[in-house]
C-alpha positions in Angstrom: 7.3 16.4 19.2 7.0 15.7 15.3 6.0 12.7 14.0 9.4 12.5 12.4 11.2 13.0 15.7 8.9 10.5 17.4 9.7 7.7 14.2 13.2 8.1 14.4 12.7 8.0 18.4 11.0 4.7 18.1 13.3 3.4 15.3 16.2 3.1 17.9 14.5 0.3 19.5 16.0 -2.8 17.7 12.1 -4.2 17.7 10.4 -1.4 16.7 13.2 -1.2 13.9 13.5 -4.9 12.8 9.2 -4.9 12.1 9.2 -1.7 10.6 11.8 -3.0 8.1 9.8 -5.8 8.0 6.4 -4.3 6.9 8.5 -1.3 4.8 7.3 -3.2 1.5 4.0 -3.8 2.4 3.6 0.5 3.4 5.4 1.3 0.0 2.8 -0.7 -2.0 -0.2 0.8 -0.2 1.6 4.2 -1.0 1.6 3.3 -4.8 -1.7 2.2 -4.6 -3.3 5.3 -3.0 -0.8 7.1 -5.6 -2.7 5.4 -8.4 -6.1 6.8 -7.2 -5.3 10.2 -5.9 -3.5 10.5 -9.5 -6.5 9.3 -11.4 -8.6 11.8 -9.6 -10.7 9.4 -7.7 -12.2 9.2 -4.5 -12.8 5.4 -2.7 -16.3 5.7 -3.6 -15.6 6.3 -7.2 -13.1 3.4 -7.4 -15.6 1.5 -6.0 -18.2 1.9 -8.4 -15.8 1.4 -11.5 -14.9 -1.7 -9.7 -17.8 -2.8 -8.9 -17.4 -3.0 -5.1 -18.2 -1.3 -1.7 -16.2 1.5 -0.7 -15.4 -0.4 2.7 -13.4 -2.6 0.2 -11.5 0.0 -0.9 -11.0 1.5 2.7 -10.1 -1.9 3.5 -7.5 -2.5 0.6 -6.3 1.1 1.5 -5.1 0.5 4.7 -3.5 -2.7 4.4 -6.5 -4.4 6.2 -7.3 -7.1 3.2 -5.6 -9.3 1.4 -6.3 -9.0 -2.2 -5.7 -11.8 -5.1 -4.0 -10.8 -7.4 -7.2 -10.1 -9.7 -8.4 -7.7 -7.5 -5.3 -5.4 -7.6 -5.3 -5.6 -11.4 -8.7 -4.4 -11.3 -7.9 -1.4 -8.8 -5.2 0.0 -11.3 -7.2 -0.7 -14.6 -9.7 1.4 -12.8 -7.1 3.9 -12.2 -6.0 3.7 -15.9 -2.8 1.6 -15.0 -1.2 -1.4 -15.3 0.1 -3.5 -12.7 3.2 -5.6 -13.6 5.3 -7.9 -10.9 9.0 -7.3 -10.5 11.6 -9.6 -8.1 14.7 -8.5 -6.7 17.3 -10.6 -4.6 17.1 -9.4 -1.3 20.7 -8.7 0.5 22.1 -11.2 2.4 22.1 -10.3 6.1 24.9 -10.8 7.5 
């Protein structure tokens, strides 16, 4: 079995589905942030040392076990050469 068959498997459970959809946002932003480094040409390690910071930290960070001020995160894309900006959306009414 695929990982995609075995996704969309578990997605049929209303549970599974309702806290996937609920974490979704918090996977996305972990995406764009390993998108940052791998697009920079970094490994963790080298992050780390532009940062100033262990590499566990960025393991940590990396795998959505930390939860980084909002310093922190503009330091991990400066070091990437980005910028990090904060957009808002209204979220659909469910109904």
């Amino acid at each position: 079995m695929s990982l995609q068959n075995l996704k969309e498997r578990a997605l049929k459970n209303k549970e599974v589905h309702t806290e996937y959809e609920r974490l979704e946002s918090e996977f996305a932003f972990i995406d764009q942030l390993l998108s940052m480094r791998k697009q920079a040409g970094l490994t963790q390690e080298q992050l780390a040392m532009r940062m100033h910071t262990q590499k566990s930290n960025i393991s940590r960070l990396e795998r959505g076990n930390a939860n980084p001020s909002w310093a922190t995160l503009l330091k991990y894309a400066n070091a990437c050469g980005f910028e990090l900006s904060l957009t808002s959306h209204k979220m659909p009414n469910d109904t």
